[in-house]
N, C-alpha and C positions, 0 to 999 in steps of 0.2 A: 845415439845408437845403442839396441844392447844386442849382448850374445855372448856365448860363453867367452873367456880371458881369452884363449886361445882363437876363437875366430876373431876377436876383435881387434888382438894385438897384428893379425893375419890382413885384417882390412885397413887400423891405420898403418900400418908400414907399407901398404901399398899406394895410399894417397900422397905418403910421405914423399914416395920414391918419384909420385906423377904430379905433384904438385902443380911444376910450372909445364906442362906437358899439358893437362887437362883444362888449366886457364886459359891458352893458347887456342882451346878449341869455339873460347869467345870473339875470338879477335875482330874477326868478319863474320857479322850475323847475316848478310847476304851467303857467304860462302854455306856456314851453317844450315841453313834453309833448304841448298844443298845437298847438301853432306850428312848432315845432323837434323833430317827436318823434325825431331821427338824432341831434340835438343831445342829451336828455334820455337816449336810450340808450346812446349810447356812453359816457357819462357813470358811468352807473350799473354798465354792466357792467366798467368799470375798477376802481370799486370794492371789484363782488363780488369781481375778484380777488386786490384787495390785503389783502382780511379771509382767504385764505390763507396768509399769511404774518405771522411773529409780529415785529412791528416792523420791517417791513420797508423796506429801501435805495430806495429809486423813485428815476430819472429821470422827466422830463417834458420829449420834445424837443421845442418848438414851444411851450413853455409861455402864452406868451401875458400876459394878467393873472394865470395863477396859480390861476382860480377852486376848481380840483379839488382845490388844494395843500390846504386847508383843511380840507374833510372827510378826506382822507388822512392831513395830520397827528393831528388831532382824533381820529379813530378809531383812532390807536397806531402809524402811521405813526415809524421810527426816524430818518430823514433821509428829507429833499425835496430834490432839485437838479433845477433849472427852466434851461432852457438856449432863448434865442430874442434873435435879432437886429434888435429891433425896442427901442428904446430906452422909447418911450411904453406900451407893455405892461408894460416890466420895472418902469416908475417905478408902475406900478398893483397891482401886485406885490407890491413892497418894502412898501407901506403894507400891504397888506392880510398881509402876512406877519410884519411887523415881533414881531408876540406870541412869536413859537414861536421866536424868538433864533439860537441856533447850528443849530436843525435845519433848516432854510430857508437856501438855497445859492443864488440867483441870477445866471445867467453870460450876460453881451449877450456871443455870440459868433457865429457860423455851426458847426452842431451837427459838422462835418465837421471842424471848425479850434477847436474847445471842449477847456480842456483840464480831460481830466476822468480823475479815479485809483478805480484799484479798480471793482470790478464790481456791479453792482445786483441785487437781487431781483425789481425788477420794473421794465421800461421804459414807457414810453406813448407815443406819435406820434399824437395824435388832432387832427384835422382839419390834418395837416401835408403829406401825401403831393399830398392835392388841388395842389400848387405846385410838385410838385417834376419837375422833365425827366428827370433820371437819377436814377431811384430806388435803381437797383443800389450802389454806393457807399453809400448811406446805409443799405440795411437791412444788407450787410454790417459796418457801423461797431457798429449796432444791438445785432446777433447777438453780435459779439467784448466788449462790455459787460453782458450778460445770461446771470445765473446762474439764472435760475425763467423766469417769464413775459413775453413780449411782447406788448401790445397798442397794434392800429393800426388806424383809419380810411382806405378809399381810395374815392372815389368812384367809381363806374360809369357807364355812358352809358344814357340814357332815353330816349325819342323823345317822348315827355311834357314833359318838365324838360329837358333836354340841351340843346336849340338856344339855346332862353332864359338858362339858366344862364350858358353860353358867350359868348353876348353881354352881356349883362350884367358879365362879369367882364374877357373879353379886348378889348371896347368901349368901355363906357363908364367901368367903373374900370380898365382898363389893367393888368389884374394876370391873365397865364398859368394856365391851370389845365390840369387831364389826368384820364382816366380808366384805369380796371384791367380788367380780364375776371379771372375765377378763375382761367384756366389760369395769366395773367402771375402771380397772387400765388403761385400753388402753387411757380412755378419760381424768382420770387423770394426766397422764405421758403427753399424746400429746397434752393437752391445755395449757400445758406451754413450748411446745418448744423442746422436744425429740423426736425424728424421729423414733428412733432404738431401739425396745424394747423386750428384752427375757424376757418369762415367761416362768419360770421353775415349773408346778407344780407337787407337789410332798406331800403326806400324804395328810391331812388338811390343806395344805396351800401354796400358791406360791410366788415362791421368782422371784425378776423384777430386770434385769440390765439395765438399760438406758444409750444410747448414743445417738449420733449424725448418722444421718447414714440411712439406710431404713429398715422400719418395717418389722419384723419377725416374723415368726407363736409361738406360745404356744408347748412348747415339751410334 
C-alpha cells in the first residue's frame, strides 16, 4: 500500500485492531454469499483465474490472514507470496499456512517497499485499493511484476451505501477509504501497459482482470 505516513500508519492500526474480526468474516463462504456477496465474489473469480495457469507463481498484495492462499495452494497453486503490513494478519497467516512449507512466502512489508524477485503469473489486490490515496504507484509496481493476469477490487461511490460506508470508516474507525469510476481504472490499468481489461461491476464495487490483449467493455 502507499500513502502519506499518516494515512498509512491510520490504515494499518486499523487492520491491526480488526485482524481476527475481519478473518472471521471467511469462516462461512455460504453465509458470505450472503452477507458479503462482493466478498464471496471476488473471491471466486480469483480463483477461476488461477485454474488457468498450470502451477502457477501468485502474489497476493494486501494479503491479509491469507484465507485465499489455501485453496490456491490446494488446487496446484506453485508458490504463494502474501505481502501485507499488518503484523496480526500475517501471524494468522503463518498458522494457517504452516502445511504447504516452502510454497507459502509471507513478507510484513508496505507492498511498494517489499522485496520481492522474479515475476508472477498471477497477482491479486483484493479489497486493498479501498485505502489506498495514490493508486498510481502501486498499480504501476503491480503491472512491472505481472507476467499473465491481474486481478483487483476498487470500490465505487453509491448514494445508497457511500455516505454510511464513509462514515463508518473515516469516523468511527478512523481508517481512510476512496472510490474509482471506470474511466479512473481504464486510465490507471492502460498507462502502464495492460491492453485487456474486464471490469466486472458489481454491488458497490468493481472488480478489474488485466491482461495483455484488447480492451473490453464493463459487464
Amino acid at each position: 500500500m502507499t500513502a502519506s505516513p499518516t494515512t498509512a500508519n491510520r490504515v494499518r492500526e486499523h487492520f491491526q485492531r480488526a485482524a481476527s474480526s475481519f478473518d472471521r468474516l471467511y469462516e462461512s463462504r455460504a453465509l458470505a454469499r450472503i452477507v458479503r456477496p462482493g466478498l464471496y465474489e471476488r473471491y471466486e473469480i480469483a480463483l477461476e483465474v488461477a485454474r488457468r495457469y498450470e502451477r502457477p507463481r501468485i502474489l497476493d498484495i494486501g494479503c491479509g490472514s491469507a484465507r485465499i492462499a489455501e485453496p490456491l495452494l490446494d488446487g496446484g497453486a506453485g508458490e504463494y507470496v502474501g505481502v501485507d503490513f499488518a503484523a496480526p494478519m500475517l501471524e494468522l497467516a503463518r498458522g494457517r499456512l504452516a502445511r504447504f512449507g516452502e510454497r507459502a512466502t509471507l513478507i510484513e512489508a508496505d507492498f511498494l517497499d517489499a522485496d520481492l524477485t522474479g515475476r508472477f503469473d498471477l497477482v491479486l489486490a483484493l479489497g486493498v485499493f479501498d485505502y489506498i490515496a495514490e493508486p498510481e504507484p502501486m498499480v504501476r509496481r503491480l503491472a512491472a511484476l505481472t507476467t499473465g493476469s491481474a486481478v483487483a477490487t476498487f470500490p465505487r461511490w453509491s448514494w445508497i451505501k457511500g455516505p454510511l460506508r464513509h462514515l463508518r470508516y473515516e469516523v468511527v474507525l478512523d481508517c481512510p477509504i476512496y472510490d474509482y469510476t471506470i474511466r479512473e481504472l481504464r486510465f490507471l490499468f492502460g498507462a502502464v501497459g495492460f491492453e485487456r481489461l474486464r471490469i466486472v461491476k458489481r454491488g458497490s464495487g468493481f472488480l478489474v482482470e488485466a491482461r495483455e490483449g484488447s480492451l473490453s467493455r464493463p459487464d
